[in-house]
LOPANU-313551 format. One record per residue (C-alpha): x, y, z; residue number from 1; residue in one letter. Coordinates in pm, whole numbers. Layout:
# LOPANU-313551
       u       v       w  num  residuo
       X       Y       Z  NUM        a
...
# end
This chain:
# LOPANU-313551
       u       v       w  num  residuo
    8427   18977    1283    1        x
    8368   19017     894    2        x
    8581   19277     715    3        x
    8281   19500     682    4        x
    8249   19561    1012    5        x
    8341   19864    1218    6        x
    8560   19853    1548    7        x
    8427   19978    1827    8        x
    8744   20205    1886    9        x
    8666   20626    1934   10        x
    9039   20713    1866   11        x
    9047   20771    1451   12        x
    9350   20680    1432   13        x
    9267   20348    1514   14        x
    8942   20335    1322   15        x
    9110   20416     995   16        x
    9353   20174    1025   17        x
    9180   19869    1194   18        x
    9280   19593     925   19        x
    8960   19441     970   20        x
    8776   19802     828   21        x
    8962   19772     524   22        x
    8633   19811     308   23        x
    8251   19912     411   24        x
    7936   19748     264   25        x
    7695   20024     405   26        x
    7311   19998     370   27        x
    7052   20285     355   28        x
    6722   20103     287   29        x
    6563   20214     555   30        x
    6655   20547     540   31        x
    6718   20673     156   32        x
    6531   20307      21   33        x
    6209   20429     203   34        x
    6202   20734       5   35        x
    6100   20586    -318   36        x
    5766   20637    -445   37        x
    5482   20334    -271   38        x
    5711   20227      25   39        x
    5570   20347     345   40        x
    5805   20155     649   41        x
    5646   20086     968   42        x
    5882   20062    1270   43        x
    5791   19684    1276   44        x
    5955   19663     876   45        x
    6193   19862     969   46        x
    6327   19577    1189   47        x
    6221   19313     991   48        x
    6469   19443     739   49        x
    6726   19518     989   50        x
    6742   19159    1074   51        x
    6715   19050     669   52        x
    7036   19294     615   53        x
    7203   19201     878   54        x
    7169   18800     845   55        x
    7328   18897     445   56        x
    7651   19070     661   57        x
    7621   19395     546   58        x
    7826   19599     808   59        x
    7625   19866     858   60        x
    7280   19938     850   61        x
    7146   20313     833   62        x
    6818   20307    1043   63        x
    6652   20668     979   64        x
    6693   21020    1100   65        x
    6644   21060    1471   66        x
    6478   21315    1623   67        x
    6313   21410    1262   68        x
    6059   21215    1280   69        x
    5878   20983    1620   70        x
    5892   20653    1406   71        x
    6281   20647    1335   72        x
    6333   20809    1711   73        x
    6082   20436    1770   74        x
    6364   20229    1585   75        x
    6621   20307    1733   76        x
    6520   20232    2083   77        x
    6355   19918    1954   78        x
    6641   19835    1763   79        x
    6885   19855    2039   80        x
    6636   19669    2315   81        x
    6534   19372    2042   82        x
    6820   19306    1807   83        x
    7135   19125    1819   84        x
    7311   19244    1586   85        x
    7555   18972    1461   86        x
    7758   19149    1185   87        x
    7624   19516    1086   88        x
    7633   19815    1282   89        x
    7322   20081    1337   90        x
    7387   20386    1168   91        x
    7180   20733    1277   92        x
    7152   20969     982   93        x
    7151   21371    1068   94        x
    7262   21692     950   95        x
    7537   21930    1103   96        x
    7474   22187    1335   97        x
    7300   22541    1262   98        x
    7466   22824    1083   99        x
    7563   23054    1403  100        x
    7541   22766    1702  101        x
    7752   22520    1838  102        x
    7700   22135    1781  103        x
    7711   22088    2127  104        x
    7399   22286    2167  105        x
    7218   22169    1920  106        x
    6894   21960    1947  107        x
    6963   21795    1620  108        x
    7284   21686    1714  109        x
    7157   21596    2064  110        x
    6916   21365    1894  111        x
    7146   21175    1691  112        x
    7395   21122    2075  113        x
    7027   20959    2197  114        x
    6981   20765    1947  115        x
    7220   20530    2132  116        x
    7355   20446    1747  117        x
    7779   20379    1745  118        x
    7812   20524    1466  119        x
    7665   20849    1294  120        x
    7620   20976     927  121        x
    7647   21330     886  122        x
    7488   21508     576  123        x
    7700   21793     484  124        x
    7654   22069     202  125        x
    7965   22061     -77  126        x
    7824   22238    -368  127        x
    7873   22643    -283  128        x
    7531   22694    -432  129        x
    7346   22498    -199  130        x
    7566   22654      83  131        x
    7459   23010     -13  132        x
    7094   22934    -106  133        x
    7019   22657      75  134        x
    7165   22702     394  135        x
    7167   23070     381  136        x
    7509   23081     489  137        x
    7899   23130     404  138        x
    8113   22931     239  139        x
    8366   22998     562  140        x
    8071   22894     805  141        x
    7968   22554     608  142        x
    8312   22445     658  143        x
    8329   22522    1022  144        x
    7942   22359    1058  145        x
    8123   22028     935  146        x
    8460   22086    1178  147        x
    8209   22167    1479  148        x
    7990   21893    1448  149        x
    8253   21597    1342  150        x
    8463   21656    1640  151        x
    8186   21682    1873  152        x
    8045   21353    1809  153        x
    8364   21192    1805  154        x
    8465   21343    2089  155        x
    8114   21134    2288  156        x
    8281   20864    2106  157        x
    8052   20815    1813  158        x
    8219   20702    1470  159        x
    8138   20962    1223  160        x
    8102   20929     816  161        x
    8007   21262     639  162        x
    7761   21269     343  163        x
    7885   21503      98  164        x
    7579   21617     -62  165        x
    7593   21733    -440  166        x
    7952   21665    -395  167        x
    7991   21558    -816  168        x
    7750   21837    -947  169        x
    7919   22099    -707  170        x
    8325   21943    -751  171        x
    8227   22040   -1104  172        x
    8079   22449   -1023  173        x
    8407   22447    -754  174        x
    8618   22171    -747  175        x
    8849   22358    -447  176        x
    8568   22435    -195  177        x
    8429   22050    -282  178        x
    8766   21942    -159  179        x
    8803   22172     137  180        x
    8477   22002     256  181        x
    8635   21658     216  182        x
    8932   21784     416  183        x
    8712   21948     719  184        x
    8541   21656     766  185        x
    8829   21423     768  186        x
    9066   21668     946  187        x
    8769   21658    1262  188        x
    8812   21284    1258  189        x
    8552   21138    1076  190        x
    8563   20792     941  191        x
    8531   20809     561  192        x
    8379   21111     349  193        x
    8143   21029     113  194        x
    8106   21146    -254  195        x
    7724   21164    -295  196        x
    7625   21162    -689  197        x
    7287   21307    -510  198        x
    7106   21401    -857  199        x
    7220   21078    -996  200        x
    7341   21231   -1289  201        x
    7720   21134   -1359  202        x
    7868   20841   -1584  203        x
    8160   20588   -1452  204        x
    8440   20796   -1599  205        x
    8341   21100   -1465  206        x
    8311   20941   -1120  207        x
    8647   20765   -1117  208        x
    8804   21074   -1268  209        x
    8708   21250   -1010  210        x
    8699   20988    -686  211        x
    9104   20955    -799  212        x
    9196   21352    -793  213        x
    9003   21379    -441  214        x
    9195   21118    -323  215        x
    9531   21227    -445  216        x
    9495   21613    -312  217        x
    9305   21511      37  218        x
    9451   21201     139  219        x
    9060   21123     310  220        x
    8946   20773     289  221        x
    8662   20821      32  222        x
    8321   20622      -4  223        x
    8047   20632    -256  224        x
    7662   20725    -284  225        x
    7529   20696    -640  226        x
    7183   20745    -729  227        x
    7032   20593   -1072  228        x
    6914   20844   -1235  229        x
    7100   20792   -1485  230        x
    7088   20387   -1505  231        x
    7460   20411   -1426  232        x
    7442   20349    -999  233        x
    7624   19998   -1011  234        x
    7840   20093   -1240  235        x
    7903   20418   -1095  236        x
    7995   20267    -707  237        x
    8212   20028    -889  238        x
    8368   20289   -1125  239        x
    8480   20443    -745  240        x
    8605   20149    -609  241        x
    8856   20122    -904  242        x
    8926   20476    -815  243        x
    9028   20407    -460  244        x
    8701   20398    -285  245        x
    8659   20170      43  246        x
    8278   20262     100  247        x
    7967   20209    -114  248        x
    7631   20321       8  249        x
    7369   20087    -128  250        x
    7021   19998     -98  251        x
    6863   19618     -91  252        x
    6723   19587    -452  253        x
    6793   19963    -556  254        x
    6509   20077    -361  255        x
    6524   20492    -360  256        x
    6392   20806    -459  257        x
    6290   20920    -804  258        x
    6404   20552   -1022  259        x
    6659   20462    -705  260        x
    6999   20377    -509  261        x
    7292   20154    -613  262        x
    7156   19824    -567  263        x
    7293   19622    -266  264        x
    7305   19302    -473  265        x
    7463   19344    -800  266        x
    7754   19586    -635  267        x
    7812   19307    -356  268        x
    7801   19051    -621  269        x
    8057   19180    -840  270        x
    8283   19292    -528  271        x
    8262   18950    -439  272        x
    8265   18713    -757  273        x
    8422   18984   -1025  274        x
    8685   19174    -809  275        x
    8771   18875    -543  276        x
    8708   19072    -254  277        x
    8566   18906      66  278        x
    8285   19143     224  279        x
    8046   18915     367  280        x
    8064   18695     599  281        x
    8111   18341     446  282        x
    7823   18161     326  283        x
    7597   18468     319  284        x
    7639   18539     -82  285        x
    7385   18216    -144  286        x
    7123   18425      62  287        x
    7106   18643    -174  288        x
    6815   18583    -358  289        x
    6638   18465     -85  290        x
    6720   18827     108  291        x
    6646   19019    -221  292        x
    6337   18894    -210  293        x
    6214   18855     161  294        x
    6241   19273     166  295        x
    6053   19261     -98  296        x
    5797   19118      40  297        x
    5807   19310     335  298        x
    5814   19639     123  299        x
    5496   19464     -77  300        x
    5684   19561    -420  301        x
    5672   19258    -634  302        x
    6018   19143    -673  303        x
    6191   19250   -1008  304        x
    6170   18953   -1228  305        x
    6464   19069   -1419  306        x
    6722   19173   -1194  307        x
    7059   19131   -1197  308        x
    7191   18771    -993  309        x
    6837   18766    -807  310        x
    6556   18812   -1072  311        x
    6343   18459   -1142  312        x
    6465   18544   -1539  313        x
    6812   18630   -1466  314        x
    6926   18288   -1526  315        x
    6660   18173   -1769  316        x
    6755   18061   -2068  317        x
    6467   18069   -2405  318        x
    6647   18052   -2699  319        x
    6722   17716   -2855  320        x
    7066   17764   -2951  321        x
    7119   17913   -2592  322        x
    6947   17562   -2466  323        x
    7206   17346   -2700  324        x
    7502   17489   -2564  325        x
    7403   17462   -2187  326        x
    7347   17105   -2289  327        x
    7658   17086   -2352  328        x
    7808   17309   -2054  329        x
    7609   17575   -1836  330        x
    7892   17800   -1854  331        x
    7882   17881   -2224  332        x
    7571   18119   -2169  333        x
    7617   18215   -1804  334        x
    7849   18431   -1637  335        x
    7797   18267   -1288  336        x
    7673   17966   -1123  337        x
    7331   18108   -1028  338        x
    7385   17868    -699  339        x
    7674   18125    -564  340        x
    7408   18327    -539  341        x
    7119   18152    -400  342        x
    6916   18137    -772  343        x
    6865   17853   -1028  344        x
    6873   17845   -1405  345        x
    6568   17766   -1547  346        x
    6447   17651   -1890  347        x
    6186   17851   -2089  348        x
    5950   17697   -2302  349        x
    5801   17893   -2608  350        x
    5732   17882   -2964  351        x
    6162   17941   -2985  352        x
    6216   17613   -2805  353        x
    6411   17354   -2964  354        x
    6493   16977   -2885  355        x
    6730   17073   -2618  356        x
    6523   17319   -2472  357        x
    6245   17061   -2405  358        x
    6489   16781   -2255  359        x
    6662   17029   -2000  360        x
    6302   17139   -1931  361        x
    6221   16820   -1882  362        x
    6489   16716   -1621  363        x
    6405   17076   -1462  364        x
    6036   16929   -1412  365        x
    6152   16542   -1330  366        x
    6025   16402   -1635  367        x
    6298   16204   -1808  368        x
    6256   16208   -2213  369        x
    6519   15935   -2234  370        x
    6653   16089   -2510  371        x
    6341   16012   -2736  372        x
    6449   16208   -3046  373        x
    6068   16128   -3205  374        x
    5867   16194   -2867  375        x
    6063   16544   -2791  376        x
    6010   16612   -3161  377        x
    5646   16605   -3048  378        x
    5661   16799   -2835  379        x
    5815   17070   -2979  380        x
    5586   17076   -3252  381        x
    5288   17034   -2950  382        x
    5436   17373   -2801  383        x
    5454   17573   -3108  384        x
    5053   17462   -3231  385        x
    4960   17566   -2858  386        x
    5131   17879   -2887  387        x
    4977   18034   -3226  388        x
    4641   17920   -3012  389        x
    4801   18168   -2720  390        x
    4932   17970   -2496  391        x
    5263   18073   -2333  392        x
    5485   17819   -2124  393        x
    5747   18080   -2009  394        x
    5494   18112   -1675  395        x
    5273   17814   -1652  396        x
    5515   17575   -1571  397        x
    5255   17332   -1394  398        x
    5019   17340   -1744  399        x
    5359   17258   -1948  400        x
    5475   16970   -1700  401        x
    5092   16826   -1768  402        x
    5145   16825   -2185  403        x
    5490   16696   -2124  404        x
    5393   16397   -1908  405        x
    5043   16339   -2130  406        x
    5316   16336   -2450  407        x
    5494   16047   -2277  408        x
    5276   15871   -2095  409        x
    4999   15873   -2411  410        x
    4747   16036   -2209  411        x
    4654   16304   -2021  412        x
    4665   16294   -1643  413        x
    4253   16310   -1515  414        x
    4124   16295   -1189  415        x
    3760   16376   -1273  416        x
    3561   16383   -1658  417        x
    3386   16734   -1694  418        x
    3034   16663   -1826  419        x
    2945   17048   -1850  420        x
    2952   17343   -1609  421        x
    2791   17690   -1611  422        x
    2837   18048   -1442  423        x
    2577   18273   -1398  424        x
    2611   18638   -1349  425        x
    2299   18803   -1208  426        x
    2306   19216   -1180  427        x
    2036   19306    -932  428        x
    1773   19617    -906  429        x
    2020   19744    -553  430        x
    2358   19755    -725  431        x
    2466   19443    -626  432        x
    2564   19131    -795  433        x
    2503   18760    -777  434        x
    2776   18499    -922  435        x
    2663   18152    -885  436        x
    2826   17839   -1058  437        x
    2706   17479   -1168  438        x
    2953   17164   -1239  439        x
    2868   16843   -1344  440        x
    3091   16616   -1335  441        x
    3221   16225   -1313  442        x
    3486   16140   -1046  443        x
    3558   15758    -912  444        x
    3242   15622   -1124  445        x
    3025   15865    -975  446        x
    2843   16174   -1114  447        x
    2827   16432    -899  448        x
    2616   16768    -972  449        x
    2736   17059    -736  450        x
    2624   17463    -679  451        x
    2814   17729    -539  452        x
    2836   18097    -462  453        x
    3130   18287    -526  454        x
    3227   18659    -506  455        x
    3333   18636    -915  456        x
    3192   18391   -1200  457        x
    3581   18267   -1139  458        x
    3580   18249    -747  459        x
    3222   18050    -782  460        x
    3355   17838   -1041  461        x
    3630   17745    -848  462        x
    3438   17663    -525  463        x
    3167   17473    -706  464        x
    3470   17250    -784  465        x
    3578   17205    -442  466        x
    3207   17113    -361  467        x
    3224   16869    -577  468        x
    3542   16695    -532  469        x
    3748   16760    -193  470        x
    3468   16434    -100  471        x
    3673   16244    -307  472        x
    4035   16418    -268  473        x
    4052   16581      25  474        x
    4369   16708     -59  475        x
    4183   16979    -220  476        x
    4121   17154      98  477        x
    4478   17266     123  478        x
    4471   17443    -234  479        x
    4424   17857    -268  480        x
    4443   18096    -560  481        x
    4720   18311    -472  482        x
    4700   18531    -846  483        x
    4485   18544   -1134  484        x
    4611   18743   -1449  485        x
    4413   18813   -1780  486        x
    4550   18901   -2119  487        x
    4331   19032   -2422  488        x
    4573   18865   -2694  489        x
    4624   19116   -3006  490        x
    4539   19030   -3370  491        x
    4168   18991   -3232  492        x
    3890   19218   -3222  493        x
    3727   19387   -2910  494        x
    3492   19147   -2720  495        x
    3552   18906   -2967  496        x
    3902   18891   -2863  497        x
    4084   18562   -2755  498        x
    4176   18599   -2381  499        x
    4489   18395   -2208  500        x
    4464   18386   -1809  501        x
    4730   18244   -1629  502        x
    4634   18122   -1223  503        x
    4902   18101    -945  504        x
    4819   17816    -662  505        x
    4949   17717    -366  506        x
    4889   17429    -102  507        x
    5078   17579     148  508        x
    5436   17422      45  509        x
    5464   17513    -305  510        x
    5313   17741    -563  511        x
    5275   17657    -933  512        x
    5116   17818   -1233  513        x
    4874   17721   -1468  514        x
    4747   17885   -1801  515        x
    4431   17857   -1997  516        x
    4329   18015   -2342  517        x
    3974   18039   -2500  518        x
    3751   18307   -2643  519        x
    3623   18431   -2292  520        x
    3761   18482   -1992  521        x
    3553   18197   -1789  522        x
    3616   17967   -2059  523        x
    3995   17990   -2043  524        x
    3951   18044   -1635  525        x
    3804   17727   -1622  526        x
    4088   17538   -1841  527        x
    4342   17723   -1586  528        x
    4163   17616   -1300  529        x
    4165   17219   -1454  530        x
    4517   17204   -1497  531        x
    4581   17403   -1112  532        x
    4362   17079    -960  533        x
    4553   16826   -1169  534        x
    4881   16956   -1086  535        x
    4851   16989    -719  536        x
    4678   16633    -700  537        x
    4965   16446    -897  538        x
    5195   16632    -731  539        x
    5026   16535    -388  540        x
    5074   16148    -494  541        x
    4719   16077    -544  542        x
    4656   15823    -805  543        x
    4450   15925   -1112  544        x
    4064   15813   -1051  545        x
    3971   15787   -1455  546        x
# end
């Protein structure tokens, strides 16, 4: 068992002091994550990212609200019948009991007990304000809401954590009915109380300010739920931990309503590497990235390019004098291995580049320089010329790998000689269109003429290609477009305008990137699309034909 997971004891007694439960890495994606703005969680996600959080060690996973809504009520019964969980465990998220009842009565409550969940998050009202006009109730009657409900569940031997909601914004309006909360809840038995910074609208000294007087005058084991309103959620959660907190709420890749949650990653990253505490299970902090990025995916958000430990640019490195000194040593412009995490540095290549620049880039790419002061001179200068033409580097690594090798081999890499090509765009009488495209080409001594259809001027372009080669490299067959990006460049005018386009491809195993610049958009398509063919045939080990 990992030290963030939960016994499976109902005394509290024993719960709070199980040496194993010293500190809680507690996840909300699918709960508080699927509220931000484009995600839309099918019960099927929901346990693909179940399984994701759980393989990273988090130890516990908050599924959804039970009995609020059919598809969480779905999850849970799924959850239980097809997971095996190995290190988190499943968290049901409900309210307390109506003003007036009696938690054992309660369908709510009742809900939460069937949700077969061991343990159970209670959200409970701590700003008086929201008491009086949300809940429509007393101040007494809020408090004994919390007492009810906490001992009831514990007492069918759930574990119990208590969301204090608006606990910052309403410890600031009443700091000594904030605090009676905190001691109702823990004086019924739950677990750990939670200070919620629900409007995400504190800074890191107000929250550890505050995290250490609760502590001091309740004696409750405290955890922390920080939104981002205010940019400050890491820092915030970690701001509490100094405090005294043992608990942070977080969600995978700060996923959340309005701009989001504390972000799993960078708070169990700096827990981990920064503070020296162990809450994972071993091994699991180099599947990071590779987690960050799988829920990603299954969210269908592109992944954040620039995030903290996980991004593709968070250890990526442009600057030449940045490129001399990790020459030299990594370490002297990077705070961490990016391996500990599951990333890699990587070397960008732009106008900025320098000599060292270009020969880490080069070993990055498995083309050895040898230290050729003149030839990476060359290329240097070769990268600068392309890039007043528009051509950026930082994201075509495949088109850069092809200059690089042509600069050191004294040629450029060529499978086939274009003798011309043509697309034709026809807009017909019924609405609809007609692309058609033309090559002409030379490949293995042979010319070979070759017509296609395509859905775009692009798409035909590309498939007249195919008709005309996969004869002769078969390989071809295995290619696909996976992205296709345009960029009007600025300093031009209107349709005039030069236009960069940048094409992703894949063959299945690998994906690479190619970029092509011209004064239309077929034009520099079609110079993208050259280098994507090149790339994935050298890379494939076939032989140049010409």
């Amino acid at each position: 068992m990992t030290t963030t997971e939960a016994t499976e004891s109902t005394e509290p007694t024993e719960q709070r002091t199980g040496p194993v439960d010293s500190f809680h890495v507690f996840d909300t994606t699918l709960r508080d994550g699927a509220q931000r703005e484009g995600i839309n969680l099918t019960v099927a996600d929901k346990l693909t990212i179940a399984r994701h959080l759980d393989d990273f060690g988090v130890g516990f996973i908050e599924g959804g609200w039970p009995g609020a809504n059919p598809r969480d009520t779905e999850f849970f019964a799924r959850a239980r019948a097809e997971i095996d969980f190995k290190h988190a465990k499943l968290v049901a998220f409900g309210a307390t009991r109506r003003a007036g009842g009696s938690a054992a009565q309660d369908p709510q409550v009742r809900a939460l007990l069937e949700s077969g969940a061991p343990v159970i998050t209670l959200v409970a009202k701590s700003h008086d304000r929201h008491v009086e006009l949300a809940l429509r109730t007393t101040l007494d009657e809020n408090l004994e809401m919390v007492r009810d409900t906490v001992a009831h569940l514990v007492e069918q031997g759930r574990r119990v954590f208590v969301d204090c909601e608006h606990f910052f914004d309403g410890y600031r309006a009443n700091p000594e009915y904030a605090k009676s909360v905190v001691r109702a809840a823990y004086e019924a038995g739950a677990d750990v109380v939670i200070l919620c910074d629900t409007n995400g609208g504190m800074l890191p000294a107000q929250i550890s300010a505050t995290v250490a007087t609760v502590l001091a005058d309740t004696g409750a084991r405290l955890g922390i739920h920080a939104q981002d309103d205010t940019g400050c959620a890491v820092a915030n959660t970690l701001a509490a931990v100094d405090a005294g907190a043992t608990h942070v709420q977080c969600t995978a890749n700060g996923y959340g309503e309005r701009v989001g949650n504390a972000n799993l990653f960078p708070v169990v990253a700096a827990l981990e590497i920064k503070y020296g505490r162990t809450v994972l299970p071993e091994g699991a902090l180099a599947e990071m990235t590779r987690i960050s990025h799988a829920i990603a995916e299954v969210v269908n958000l592109t992944p954040s390019t620039h995030q903290p430990y996980v991004g593709v640019s968070a250890f990526a490195h442009k600057a030449g004098l940045h490129a001399s000194a990790i020459k030299v040593d990594p370490d002297l412009y990077q705070h961490i291995d990016p391996e500990r995490v599951g990333n890699t540095m990587r070397m960008l290549v732009s106008d900025m580049a320098g000599r060292a620049s270009i020969e880490l880039k080069g070993k990055e790419l498995g083309v050895d320089l040898g230290g050729d002061r003149a030839l990476i001179a060359r290329v240097v200068e070769r990268v600068k010329e392309r890039e007043l033409q528009g051509y950026t580097y930082e994201a075509a690594d495949a088109s850069f790998e092809l200059l690089l090798r042509a600069e050191v081999e004294g040629r450029a890499r060529k499978y086939f000689r274009i003798e011309s090509w043509r697309a034709i765009v026809e807009d017909r009488p019924d609405g609809t269109h007609a692309n058609e495209a033309t090559v002409k080409l030379w490949a293995k001594g042979e010319r070979i003429v070759a017509t296609a259809e395509g859905n775009g001027p692009v798409n035909a372009l590309d498939r007249a290609l195919r008709v005309a080669l996969e004869r002769f490299y078969p390989q071809l067959a295995k290619f696909e477009l996976v992205d296709y990006k345009v960029r009007i460049l600025e300093g031009t005018h209107g349709t005039e305008s030069t236009t960069r386009v940048l094409i992703a491809t894949t063959d299945g195993v690998r994906e690479w990137s190619t970029v092509g610049v011209a004064p239309n958009v077929i034009a520099a398509s079609w110079q993208a699309l050259e280098d994507a063919y090149t790339f994935g045939l050298l890379h494939a080990g076939v032989e140049p034909a010409e």
